[in-house]
N, C-alpha and C positions, 0 to 999 in steps of 0.2 A: 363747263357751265353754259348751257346752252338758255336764250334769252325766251324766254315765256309771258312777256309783257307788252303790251300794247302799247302805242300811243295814248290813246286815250283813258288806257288804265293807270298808266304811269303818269301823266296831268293831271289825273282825278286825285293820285299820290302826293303829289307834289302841294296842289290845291288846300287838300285837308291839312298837310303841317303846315304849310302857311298857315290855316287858319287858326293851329294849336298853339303858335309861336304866337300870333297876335293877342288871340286870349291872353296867355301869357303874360305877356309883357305889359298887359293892359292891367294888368292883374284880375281878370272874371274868373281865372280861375286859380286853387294855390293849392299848398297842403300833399296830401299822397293823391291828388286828382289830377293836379298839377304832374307831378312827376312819370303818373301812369301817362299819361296824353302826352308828355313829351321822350318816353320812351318810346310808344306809336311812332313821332311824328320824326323821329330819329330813324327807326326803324322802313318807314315810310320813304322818307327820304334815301336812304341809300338803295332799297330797292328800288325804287325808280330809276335813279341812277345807273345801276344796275342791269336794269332791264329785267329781274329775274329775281321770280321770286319760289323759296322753296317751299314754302306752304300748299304752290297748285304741283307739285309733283307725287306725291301720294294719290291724287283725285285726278291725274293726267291732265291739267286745266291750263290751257294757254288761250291768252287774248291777244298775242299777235298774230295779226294778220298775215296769213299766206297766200300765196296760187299767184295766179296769171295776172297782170294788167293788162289791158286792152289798148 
């Protein structure tokens, strides 16, 4: 499993369930809305973690960063 994620794709991951958790718990959101978002935000979370996610391997889509530094 080779990693296919960014930095900053995987903050941006991390960010959004944060914010589903908060909703959450706040209660703004409940119901099957609730559960769909914290399914995301479950899903979100380990891919991040991860670094890899298999949705961009069909569409050969990677956001990490490669090549040289200077």
């Amino acid at each position: 499993m080779k990693q296919n994620m960014g930095t900053i794709d995987r903050g941006l991951r991390t960010l959004i369930a944060i914010v589903i958790g908060i909703l959450y718990f706040t209660n703004q959101i409940t119901g099957t809305v609730a559960l769909v978002l914290g399914a995301f935000a479950l899903i979100f979370l380990l891919t991040s973690f991860l670094g890899f996610c298999p949705l961009y391997l069909p569409f050969k889509i990677s956001t990490k960063r490669t090549g040289n530094k200077a």
